[in-house]
C-alpha positions as YAML, in Angstrom:
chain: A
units: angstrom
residues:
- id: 1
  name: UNK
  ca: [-0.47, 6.42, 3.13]
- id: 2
  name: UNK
  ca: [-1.13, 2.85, 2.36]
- id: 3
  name: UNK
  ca: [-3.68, 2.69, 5.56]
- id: 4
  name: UNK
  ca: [-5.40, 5.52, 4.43]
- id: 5
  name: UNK
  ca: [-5.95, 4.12, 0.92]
- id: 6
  name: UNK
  ca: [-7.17, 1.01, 1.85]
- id: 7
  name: UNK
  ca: [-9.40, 2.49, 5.02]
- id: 8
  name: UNK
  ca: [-10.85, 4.58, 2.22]
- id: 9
  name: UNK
  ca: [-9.42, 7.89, 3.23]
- id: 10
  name: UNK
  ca: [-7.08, 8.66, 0.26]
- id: 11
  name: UNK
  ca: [-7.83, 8.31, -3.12]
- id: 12
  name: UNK
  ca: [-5.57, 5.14, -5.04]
- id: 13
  name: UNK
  ca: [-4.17, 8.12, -7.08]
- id: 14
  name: UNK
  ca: [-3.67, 10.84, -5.06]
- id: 15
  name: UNK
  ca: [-0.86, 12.60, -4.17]
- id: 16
  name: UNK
  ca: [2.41, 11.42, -2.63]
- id: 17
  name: UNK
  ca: [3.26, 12.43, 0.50]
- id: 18
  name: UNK
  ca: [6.26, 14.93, -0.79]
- id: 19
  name: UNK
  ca: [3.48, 16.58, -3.08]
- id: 20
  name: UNK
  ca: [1.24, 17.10, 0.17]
- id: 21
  name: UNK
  ca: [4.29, 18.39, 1.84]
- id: 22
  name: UNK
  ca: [5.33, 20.95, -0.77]
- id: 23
  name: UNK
  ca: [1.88, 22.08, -1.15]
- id: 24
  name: UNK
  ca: [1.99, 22.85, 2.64]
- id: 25
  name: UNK
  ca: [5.08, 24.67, 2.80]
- id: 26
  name: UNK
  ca: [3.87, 26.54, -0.30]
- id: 27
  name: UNK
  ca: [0.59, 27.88, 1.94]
- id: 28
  name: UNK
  ca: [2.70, 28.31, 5.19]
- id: 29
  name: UNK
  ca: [5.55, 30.53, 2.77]
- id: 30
  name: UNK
  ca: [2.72, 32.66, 0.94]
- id: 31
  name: UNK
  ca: [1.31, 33.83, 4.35]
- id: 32
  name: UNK
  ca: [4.71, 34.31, 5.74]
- id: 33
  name: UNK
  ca: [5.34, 36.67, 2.96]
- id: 34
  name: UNK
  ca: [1.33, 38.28, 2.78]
- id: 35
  name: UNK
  ca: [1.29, 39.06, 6.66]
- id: 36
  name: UNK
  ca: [3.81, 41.53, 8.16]
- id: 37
  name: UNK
  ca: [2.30, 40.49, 11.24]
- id: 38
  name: UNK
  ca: [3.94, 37.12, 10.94]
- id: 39
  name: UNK
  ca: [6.73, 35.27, 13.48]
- id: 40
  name: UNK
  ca: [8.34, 34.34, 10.54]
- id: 41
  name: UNK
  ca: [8.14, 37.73, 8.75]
- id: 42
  name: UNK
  ca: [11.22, 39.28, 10.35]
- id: 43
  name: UNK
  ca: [13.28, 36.64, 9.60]
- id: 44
  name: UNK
  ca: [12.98, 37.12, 5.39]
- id: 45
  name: UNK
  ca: [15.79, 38.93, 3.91]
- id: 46
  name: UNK
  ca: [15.20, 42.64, 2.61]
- id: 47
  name: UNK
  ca: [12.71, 43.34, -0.39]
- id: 48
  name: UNK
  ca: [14.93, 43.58, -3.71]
- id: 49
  name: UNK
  ca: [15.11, 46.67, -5.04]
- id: 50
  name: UNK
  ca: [15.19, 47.31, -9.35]
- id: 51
  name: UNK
  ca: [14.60, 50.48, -11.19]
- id: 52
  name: UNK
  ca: [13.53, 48.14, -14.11]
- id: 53
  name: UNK
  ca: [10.66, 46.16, -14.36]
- id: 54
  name: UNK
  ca: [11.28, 42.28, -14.36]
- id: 55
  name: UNK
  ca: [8.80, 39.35, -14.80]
- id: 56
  name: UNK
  ca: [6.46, 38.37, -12.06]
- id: 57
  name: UNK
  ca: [8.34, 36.35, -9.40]
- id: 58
  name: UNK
  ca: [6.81, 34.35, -6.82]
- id: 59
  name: UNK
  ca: [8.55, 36.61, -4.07]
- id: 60
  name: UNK
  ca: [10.72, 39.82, -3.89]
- id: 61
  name: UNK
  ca: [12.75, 39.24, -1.60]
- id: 62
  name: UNK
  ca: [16.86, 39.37, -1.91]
- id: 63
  name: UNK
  ca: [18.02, 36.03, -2.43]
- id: 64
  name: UNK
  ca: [20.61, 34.75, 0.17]
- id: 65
  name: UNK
  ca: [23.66, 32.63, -0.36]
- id: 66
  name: UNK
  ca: [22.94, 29.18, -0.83]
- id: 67
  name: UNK
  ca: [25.17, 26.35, 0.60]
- id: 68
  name: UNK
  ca: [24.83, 22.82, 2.16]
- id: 69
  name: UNK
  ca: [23.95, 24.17, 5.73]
- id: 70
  name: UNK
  ca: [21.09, 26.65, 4.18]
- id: 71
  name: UNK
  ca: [19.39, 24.59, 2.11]
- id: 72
  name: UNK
  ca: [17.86, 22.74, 5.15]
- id: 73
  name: UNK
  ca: [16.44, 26.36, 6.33]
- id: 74
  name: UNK
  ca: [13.17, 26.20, 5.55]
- id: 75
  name: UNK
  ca: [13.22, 30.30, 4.35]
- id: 76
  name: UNK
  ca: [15.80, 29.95, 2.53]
- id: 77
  name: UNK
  ca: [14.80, 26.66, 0.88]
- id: 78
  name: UNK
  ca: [11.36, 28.33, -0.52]
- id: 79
  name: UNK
  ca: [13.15, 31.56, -1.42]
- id: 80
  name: UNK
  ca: [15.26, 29.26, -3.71]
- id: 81
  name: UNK
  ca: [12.08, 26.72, -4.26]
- id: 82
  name: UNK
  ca: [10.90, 28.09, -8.20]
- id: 83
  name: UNK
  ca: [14.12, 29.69, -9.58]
- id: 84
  name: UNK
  ca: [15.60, 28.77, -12.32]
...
């Protein structure tokens, strides 16, 4: 990151490289979830289903258990990335 600032290529206050990271799993999770078509798709857990109506969530999906081991899936990880 330093390089690219002083080459020019980054802006002095841009972004760290954990922001540009997030960001990027953010995209790659969104089209995981948008296109059935997906290699990823089939590995989501099963759509959550409510007979009430419940603020807008980022995804639908069932959450799975969360431990030490599945925190490092990357699925998992985004499932879990903006609850509260």
């Amino acid at each position: 990151m330093r390089r690219a600032v002083r080459w020019g290529l980054f802006p002095v206050d841009g972004a760290t490289l954990n922001d540009l990271a997030l960001a990027a799993d953010r995209v790659l999770f969104r089209k995981v979830l948008e296109n059935k078509n997906h290699i990823l798709h089939s590995l989501l857990p099963p759509v959550k289903v409510t007979l009430y109506n419940l603020r807008p969530r980022v995804h639908d999906r069932v959450l799975p258990l969360k431990t030490s081991l599945s925190v490092k899936n990357f699925l998992t990880r985004m499932l879990y990335d903006d609850v509260c």
